[in-house]
C-alpha positions, 0 to 999 in steps of 0.5 A: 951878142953874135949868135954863139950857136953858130960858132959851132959845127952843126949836124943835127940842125935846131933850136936854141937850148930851154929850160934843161941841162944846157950851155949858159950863153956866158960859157958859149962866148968863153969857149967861142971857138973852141968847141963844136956840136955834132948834135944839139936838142931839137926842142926848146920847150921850159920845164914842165913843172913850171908849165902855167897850166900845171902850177894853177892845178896844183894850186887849186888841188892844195887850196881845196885840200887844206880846205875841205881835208880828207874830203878832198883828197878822196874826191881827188883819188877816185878821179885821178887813180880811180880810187874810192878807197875810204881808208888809204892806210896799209897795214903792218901786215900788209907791208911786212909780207910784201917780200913773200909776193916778189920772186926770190932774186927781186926780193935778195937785190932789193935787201942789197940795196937797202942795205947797201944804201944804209950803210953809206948813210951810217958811214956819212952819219959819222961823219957829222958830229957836233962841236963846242969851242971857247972862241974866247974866255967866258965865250962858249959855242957850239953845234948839235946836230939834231935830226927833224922829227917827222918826214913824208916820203913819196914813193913813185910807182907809175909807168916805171916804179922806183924801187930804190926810191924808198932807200934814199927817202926812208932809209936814209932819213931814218939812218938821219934819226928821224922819229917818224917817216910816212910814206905814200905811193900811188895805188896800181892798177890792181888797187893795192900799191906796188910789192917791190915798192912796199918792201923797199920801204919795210927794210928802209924802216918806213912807219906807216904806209898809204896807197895815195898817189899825186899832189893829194898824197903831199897835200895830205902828209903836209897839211896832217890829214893821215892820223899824224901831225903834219910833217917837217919835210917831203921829200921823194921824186914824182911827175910835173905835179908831185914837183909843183906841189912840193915847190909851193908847200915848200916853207910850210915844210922844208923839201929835198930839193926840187928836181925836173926831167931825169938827166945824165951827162958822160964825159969821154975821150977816144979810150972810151967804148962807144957802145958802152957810152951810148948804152949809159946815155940812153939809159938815163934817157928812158927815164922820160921823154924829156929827159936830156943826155948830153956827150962832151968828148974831146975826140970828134972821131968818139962823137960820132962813134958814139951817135952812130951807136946810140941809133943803132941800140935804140933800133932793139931798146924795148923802150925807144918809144921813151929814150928815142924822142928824148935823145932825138929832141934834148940829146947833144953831142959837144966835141972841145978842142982839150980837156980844159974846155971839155971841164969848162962845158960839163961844170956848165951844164952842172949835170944830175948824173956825171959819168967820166971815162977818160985817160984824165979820170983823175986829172977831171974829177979832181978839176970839176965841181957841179954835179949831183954824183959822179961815176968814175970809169968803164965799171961805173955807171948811173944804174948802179946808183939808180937802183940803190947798189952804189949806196949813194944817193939818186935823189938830186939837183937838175937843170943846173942845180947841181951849180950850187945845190947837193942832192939829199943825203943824210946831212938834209934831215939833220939841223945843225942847231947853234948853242952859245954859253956866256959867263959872266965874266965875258960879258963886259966885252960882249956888252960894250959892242953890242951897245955901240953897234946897236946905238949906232942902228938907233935899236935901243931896246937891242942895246938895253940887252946889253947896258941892262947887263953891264949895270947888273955886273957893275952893280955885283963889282960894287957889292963884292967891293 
């Protein structure tokens, strides 16, 4: 195909887009002149947690550590977190006092957000109940939903602790009825764990908690190495190696769902404040430097409202060293001709976060259908969501998953578990199928199930006879 890059206005030259949030080449020749970029990524590099180097060291780390056991997991704590901790427990004490060590206003917003959190968790809970019909006489099936019983969470609490990761991790889980939920997070550079994470984790109802950071602490938790039987699921956000790891014990245990660099899309129009939607786009780009921001605007005027707002707050933004490389080399700015090919793009892209304000706010959230979570209107925004105070879940799908995948909620701990009753009476129609279908497979042990059955009713007809 024609290089559908240069069917677009260009101000910002690059390369073609990798391994993020991007424009599929499919959606380019759809909307072949009908869009235009003022700004696309400078970089083209494949997610990092596919990074070669990166999957060999988390294979060997989970080889050694099923290997060898907590052995292994304390030689790689004290040379990874500079560790040598024996044993990485916290006590109940320790984590039910950790909101006396916060200040007051930090201690009332995390209550906030594990109760807030809870709450959508509960009203979502309620929402899924099981059922049982008669698909026809003597035919009885049903659903129960039944939650796992052990999950592991992991806590992040690195350059910047997530707080609120606890809420969507443990608290949704044991919203879910999860029996047991342990969690990890990393030691700080104090040695102890971080007190507003502990906390978030203590209102979330977490437990047992353990001061084990990285690929050791999911190897740990999967493998049963922390005084509990190994657990059913991982579930928690983390680096490049934390992704990796889940990845590749991923069916050993089942796992949220594998998400990379942090990412966040905004869809406006000219009604939009422009420094409102630069503040929103570099607030997600802080998350990393990798971490992509895309615009899609229907207003090229807006667009380049929008640029010029972005350098200017990044000039005074505390974190430029994070958010101004990010927006520099993964940042793109798309302007379509109407709001069809601005729905067209951002369904494309299948955006984490989606934030719409716009006069067809509406009119979009009705059309669009890929993204993790979306934040409608000038009032919105992903923070909210971030921290917890939205209730709704942070915990979801990246580059691209969001085109067929939902991120965690408390419908992900709960097995929709089949039943189906049959009674004698059904049987003969059941049975005559059955022994059809599997005669014309050549399984003829499949077809004894229901010949064996058939003989055995006939058999009982006779004797009533």
């Amino acid at each position: 195909m024609e290089d559908a890059e240069n069917h677009c206005l260009v101000l910002h030259d690059g390369c073609p887009y990798g391994e993020f949030m991007r424009y599929s080449t499919a959606l380019l020749e759809r909307v072949h002149g009908r869009c235009q970029h003022l700004k696309r990524p400078l970089v083209d590099a494949p997610a990092a947690q596919r990074d070669p180097a990166v999957i060999e060291t988390v294979s060997t780390m989970l080889r050694e550590i099923e290997t060898r056991g907590l052995d292994a997991v304390r030689d790689y704590s004290r040379a990874l977190d500079n560790d040598d901790r024996r044993d990485f427990e916290l006590s109940f004490d320790d984590v039910a006092t950790s909101g006396r060590r916060l200040p007051r206003d930090l201690r009332e917003a995390i209550e906030l957000g594990a109760d807030r959190t809870q709450a959508f968790a509960r009203e979502q809970r309620s929402h899924l109940f099981g059922f049982e019909t008669e698909l026809s006489p003597g035919l009885v099936t049903g659903t129960r939903y039944v939650p796992v019983a052990r999950v592991g969470a992991y806590l992040p609490a690195g350059r910047f602790p997530l707080t609120a990761s606890a809420f969507m991790t443990v608290g949704v889980a044991k919203t879910a009825g999860v029996s047991t939920v342990v969690a990890c997070t990393p030691p700080q550079p104090h040695g102890g764990a971080n007190d507003a994470v502990l906390y978030a984790a203590h209102l979330s109802g977490v437990d047992r908690v353990f001061v084990l950071g990285g690929v050791q602490a999911l190897a740990a938790m999967a493998f049963g190495l922390l005084g509990e039987l190994p657990v059913d699921m991982l579930v928690g956000a983390g680096n490049a190696y934390v992704a990796e790891a889940k990845r590749q014990l991923f069916g050993a245990v089942a796992i949220d769902l594998l998400a990379g660099p942090s990412e966040v899309a905004v869809l406006s129009d000219e009604t939009a404040d422009p420094e409102i939607v630069a503040a929103d786009l570099l607030g997600q780009a802080e998350h990393g430097t990798n971490s992509p921001a895309a615009l899609v605007t229907t207003s090229e005027e807006h667009g380049h409202a929008v640029i010029a707002a972005v350098d200017r707050q990044l000039q005074s933004l505390a974190t430029e060293p994070i958010a101004g490389p990010a927006w520099r080399d993964y940042g793109v700015v798309t302007i379509a001709d109407d709001r069809e090919v601005a729905a067209l793009l951002v369904d494309d892209l299948a955006p984490e976060h989606l934030e719409i304000i716009t006069a067809d706010d509406d009119w979009y959230h009705g059309r669009l259908q890929n993204y993790g979570s979306v934040f409608l209107g000038p009032w919105s925004t992903v923070a909210y969501s971030d921290k917890g105070m939205a209730g709704t879940n942070h915990v979801l799908p990246t580059a691209g998953g969001a085109k067929h995948s939902a991120g965690l909620s408390v419908s992900r701990y709960l097995k929709p578990l089949t039943y189906q009753r049959i009674s004698r009476e059904a049987t003969p129609a059941l049975a005559h199928a059955v022994q059809v279908i599997s005669d014309s497979e050549g399984m003829a042990a499949h077809s004894a199930t229901a010949t064996r059955r058939l003989a055995l009713y006939a058999a009982e007809d006779a004797v009533v006879e």
